[in-house]
C-alpha positions in Angstrom: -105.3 40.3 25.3 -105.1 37.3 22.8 -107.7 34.6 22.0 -108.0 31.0 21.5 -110.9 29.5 18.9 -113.2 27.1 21.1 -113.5 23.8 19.3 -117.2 23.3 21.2 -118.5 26.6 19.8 -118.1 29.2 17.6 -116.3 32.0 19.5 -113.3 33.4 20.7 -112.0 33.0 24.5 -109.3 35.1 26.0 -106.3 33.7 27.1 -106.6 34.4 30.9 -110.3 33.5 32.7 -111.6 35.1 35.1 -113.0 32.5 38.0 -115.8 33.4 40.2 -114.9 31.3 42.7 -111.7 33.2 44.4 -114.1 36.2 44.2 -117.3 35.1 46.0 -116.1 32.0 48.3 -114.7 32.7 51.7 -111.4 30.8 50.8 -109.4 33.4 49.0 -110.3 35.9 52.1 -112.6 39.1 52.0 -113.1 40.4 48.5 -114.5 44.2 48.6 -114.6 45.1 44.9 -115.6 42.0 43.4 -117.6 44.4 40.7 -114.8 46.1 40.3 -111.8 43.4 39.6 -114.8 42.0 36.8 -115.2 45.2 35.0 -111.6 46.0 35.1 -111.1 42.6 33.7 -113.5 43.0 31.2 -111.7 46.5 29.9 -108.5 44.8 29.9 -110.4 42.6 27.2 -110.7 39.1 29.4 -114.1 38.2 28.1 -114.1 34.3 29.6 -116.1 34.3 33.0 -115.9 30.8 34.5 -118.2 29.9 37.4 -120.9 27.9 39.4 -124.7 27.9 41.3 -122.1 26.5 44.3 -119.9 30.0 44.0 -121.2 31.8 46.8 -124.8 29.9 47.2 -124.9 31.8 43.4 -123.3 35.2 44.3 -121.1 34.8 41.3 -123.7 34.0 38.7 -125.9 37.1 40.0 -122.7 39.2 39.5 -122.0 38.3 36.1 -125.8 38.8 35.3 -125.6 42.3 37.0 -122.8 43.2 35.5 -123.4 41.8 32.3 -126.8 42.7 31.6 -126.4 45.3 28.3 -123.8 43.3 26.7 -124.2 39.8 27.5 -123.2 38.5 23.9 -120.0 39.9 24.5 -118.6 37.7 27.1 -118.5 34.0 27.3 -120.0 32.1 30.6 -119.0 28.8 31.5 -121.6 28.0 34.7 -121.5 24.4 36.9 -124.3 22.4 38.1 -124.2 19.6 40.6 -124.3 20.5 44.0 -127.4 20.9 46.1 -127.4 24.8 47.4 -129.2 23.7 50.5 -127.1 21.1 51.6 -123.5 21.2 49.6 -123.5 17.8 48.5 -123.6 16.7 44.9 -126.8 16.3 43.2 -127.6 14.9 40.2 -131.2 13.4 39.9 -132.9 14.5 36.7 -135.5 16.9 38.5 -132.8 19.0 40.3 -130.7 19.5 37.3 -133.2 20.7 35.6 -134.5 23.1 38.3 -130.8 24.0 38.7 -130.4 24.8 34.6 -133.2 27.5 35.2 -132.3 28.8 38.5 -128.5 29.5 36.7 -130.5 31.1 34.0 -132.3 33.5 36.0 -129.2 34.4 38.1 -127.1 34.7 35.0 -130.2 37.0 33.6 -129.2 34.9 30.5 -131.5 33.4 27.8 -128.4 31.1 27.6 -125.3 29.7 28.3 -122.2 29.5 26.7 -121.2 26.1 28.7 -122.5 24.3 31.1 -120.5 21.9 33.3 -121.2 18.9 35.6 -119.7 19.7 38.6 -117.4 17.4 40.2 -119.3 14.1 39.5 -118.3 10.4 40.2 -117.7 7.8 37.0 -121.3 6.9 37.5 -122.3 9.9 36.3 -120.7 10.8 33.7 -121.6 7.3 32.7 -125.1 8.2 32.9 -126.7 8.3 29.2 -130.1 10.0 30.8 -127.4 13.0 32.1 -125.9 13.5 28.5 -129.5 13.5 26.9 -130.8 15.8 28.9 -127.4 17.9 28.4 -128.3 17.3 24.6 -132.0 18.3 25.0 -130.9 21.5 26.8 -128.8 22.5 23.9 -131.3 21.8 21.0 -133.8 24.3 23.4 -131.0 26.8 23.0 -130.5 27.0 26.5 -126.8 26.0 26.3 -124.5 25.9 23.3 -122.1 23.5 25.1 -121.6 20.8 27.7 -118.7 19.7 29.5 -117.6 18.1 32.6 -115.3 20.1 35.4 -113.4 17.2 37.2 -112.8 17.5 40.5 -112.3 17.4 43.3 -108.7 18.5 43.9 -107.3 16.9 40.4 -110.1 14.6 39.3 -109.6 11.3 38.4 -107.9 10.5 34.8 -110.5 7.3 34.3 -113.5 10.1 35.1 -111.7 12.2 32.5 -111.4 9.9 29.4 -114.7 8.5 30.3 -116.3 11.8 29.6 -114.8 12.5 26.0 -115.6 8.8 25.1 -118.9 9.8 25.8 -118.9 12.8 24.0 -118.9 15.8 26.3 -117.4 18.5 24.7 -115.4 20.5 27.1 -113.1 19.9 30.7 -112.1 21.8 33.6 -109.5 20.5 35.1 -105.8 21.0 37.2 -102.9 21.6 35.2 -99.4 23.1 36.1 -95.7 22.4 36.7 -95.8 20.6 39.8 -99.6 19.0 39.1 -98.9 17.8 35.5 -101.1 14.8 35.5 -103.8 13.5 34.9 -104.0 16.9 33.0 -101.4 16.1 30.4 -102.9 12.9 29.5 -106.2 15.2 28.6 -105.0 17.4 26.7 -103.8 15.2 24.0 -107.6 15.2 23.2 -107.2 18.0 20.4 -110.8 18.0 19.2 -112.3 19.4 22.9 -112.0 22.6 24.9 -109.8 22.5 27.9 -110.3 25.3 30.6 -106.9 25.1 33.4 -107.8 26.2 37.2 -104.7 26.0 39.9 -102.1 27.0 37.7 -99.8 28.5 40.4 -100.5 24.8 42.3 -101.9 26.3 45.8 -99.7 29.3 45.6 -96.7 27.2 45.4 -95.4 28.3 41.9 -97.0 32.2 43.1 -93.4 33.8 44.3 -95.5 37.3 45.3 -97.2 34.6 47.9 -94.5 33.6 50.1 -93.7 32.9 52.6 -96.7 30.5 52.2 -98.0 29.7 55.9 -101.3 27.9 57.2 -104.2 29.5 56.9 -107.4 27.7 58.3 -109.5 30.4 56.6 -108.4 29.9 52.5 -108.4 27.1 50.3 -104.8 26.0 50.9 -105.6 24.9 54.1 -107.0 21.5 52.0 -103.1 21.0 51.0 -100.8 18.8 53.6 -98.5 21.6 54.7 -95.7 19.2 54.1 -96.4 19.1 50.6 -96.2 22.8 50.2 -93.0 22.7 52.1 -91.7 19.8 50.2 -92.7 21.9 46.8 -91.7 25.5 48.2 -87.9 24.1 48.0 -88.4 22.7 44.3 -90.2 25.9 42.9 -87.3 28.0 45.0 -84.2 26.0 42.6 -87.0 26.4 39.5 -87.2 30.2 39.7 -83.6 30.5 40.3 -82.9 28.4 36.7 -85.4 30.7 35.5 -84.5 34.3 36.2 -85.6 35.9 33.3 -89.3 36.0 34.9 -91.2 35.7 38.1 -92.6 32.3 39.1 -95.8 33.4 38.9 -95.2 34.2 35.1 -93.6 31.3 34.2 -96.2 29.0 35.4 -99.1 31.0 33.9 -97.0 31.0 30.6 -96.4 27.3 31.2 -99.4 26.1 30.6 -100.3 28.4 27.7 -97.8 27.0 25.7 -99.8 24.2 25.3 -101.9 25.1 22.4 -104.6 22.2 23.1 -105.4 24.8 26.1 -108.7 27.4 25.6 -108.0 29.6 28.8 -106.2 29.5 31.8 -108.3 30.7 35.4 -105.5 32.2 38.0 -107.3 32.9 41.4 -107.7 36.2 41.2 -108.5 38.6 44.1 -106.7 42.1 43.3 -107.5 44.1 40.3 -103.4 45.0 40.2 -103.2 41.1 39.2 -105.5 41.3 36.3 -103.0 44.2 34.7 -100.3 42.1 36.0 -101.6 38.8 33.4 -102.7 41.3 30.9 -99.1 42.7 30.4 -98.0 39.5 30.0 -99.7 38.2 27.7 -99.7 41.5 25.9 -95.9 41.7 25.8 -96.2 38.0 24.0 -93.6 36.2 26.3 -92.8 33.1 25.8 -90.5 30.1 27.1 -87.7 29.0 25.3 -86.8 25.7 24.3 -84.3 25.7 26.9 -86.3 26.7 29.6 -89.0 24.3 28.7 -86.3 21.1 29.1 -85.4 23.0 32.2 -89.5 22.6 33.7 -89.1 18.9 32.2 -85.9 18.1 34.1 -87.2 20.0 37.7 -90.4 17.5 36.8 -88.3 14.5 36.5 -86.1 15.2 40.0 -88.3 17.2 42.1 -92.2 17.6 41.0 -93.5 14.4 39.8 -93.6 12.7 43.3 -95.0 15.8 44.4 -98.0 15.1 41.7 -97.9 11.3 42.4 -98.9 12.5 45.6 -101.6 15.0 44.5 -103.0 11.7 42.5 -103.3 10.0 46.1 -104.4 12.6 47.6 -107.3 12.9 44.9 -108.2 9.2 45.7 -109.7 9.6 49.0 -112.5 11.6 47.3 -113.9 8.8 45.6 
C-alpha cells in the first residue's frame, strides 16, 4: 500500500479507504463478513477507516471500536455527525452535536478522533460560526484532531463547498470521478486541505465486473435515473475500449489518484477479493499515461460532462 501526508494532521493515510457505509447499510446488499473484509483490509495495510453515527444506526463505528481496540493509534478514523439516529433527518442544534461527539466516542471506544465531519449540512450551516467553535473547542479538548465537512447529498453543492474552506474547515468528502468531475475538480484546487473521494466508479457505471447494471430497488443505485446509467453505460463501454490496457474499474480508481491534491480514495467495498484486487494495484504502481489522460479529457468533453451537468441538477432538488 502507499500513503498520502494529511495536510490537517500529522499522519499518513493509505491510498485506498475503506468506507463503512457499503459494509453496514442495506444498500450494497447483505454483508456476512464485515469483520472480516476490515481486518483483511487492515493486513493489506489500508489504515484509513471512513465512516458515520448514521452507518447502520452506528454499526460501523462499533465495528471499528471492536476491531480496533489494541491498536487504535494505528489506523486513522474519519467519523460524521449530523443526522438524528432516531429520526434520519439532519440535526445540528448545539446540544445534539455534542451528545452525538460522545456517543461516536464511546462506539468508536476511542479517546479521540482522527476527523470529524459535518454530515451533509445546508449553507446555513456551514455558515454557522457557533458550529465551527464548538468544532474548535472539541479539538483543543483533544477529542478530535480535525474537522471537516462531507458534502452531500449525491454531489454536494460547489457554493456549500468553497463556503466551508473560506471558513476554515480543514478537510472534505466529496464525489469525484470520470463521469462526475464537478464540483469536485473545482475543490481540489484547494491544495492546503485534505480531500477524501467516495463514488469513484460513479454508481457502478465505470465498475466493468458490475454489468450488466439493472434496477435494483434494494441498493443505492436505485437513487440514479436508470436513463442516466444507460446513457453513461454506452460512454464508459467506448472509454474502456480506448483504454484496453486495464479494466474500467482500474482506470477510474487510478483516475482520481492521479490527482495528488487527493488524501484517499473510498471504493464501495463489499468482497474481501476487492480489497486484494485495489491493493495489487496500487502495489504494482500503475499509472495513466499522458495519452490516456487526454483520452478521459476528450470522452469528458463528447460524452460525460452532460452526464455530470445532469448529476449537478440532480443534486439541486436536495436543497
Amino acid at each position: 500500500m502507499k500513503y498520502r501526508k494529511l495536510k490537517s494532521i500529522n499522519k499518513e493515510v493509505s491510498e485506498i479507504g475503506i468506507g463503512l457505509w457499503s459494509l453496514v447499510s442495506d444498500e450494497w446488499g447483505q454483508i456476512d463478513n464485515k469483520e472480516e473484509i476490515i481486518n483483511h483490509a487492515f493486513n493489506n495495510g489500508i489504515n484509513f477507516f471512513d465512516t458515520a453515527d448514521i452507518y447502520g444506526k452506528g454499526e460501523g463505528e462499533k465495528l471499528l471500536g471492536k476491531i480496533f481496540k489494541n491498536n487504535r493509534d494505528e489506523i486513522v478514523i474519519l467519523t460524521k455527525i449530523g443526522y438524528d439516529l432516531k429520526t434520519n433527518k439532519r440535526r445540528f442544534d448545539l446540544n445534539y452535536l455534542k451528545n452525538a461527539i460522545n456517543d461516536s466516542l464511546g462506539r468508536l471506544n476511542t479517546s479521540y478522533i482522527d476527523i470529524l465531519m459535518l454530515h451533509n449540512p445546508t449553507m446555513e450551516i456551514i455558515k454557522n460560526n457557533e458550529i465551527l467553535e464548538f468544532l474548535r473547542d472539541l479539538k483543543i479538548e483533544g477529542k478530535i484532531l480535525s474537522y471537516g465537512i462531507s458534502l452531500g447529498p449525491t454531489l454536494g453543492w460547489e457554493d456549500e463547498g468553497i463556503k466551508a474552506i473560506e471558513m476554515g474547515y480543514k478537510s472534505l468528502e466529496h464525489i469525484y470521478n470520470i463521469i462526475e468531475r464537478e464540483p469536485g475538480q473545482t475543490f481540489l484546487k484547494f491544495d492546503d486541505i485534505d480531500h477524501f473521494i467516495r463514488v469513484p466508479h460513479a454508481s457502478d457505471v465505470l465498475d466493468d465486473r458490475k454489468w450488466p447494471l439493472k434496477f435494483d430497488n434494494r441498493l443505492h443505485r436505485k437513487f440514479k435515473d436508470m436513463k442516466w446509467i444507460q446513457e453513461a453505460l454506452k460512454c464508459a463501454e467506448e472509454l474502456k475500449k480506448r483504454i484496453n490496457r486495464l479494466k474500467l474499474y482500474e482506470t477510474a480508481i487510478i483516475y482520481v489518484l492521479s490527482n495528488r491534491n487527493v488524501s484517499s480514495v473510498v471504493p464501495n467495498i463489499t468482497f474481501k477479493e476487492e480489497i486484494d484486487l485495489y491493493s495489487k494495484l496500487i502495489n504494482d504502481n500503475v499509472q495513466l499515461s499522458e495519452n490516456e489522460l487526454q483520452i478521459i479529457d476528450y470522452m469528458y468533453n463528447i460524452c460525460f460532462r452532460k452526464l455530470n451537468e445532469e448529476s449537478i441538477e440532480e443534486t439541486k432538488l436536495y436543497k
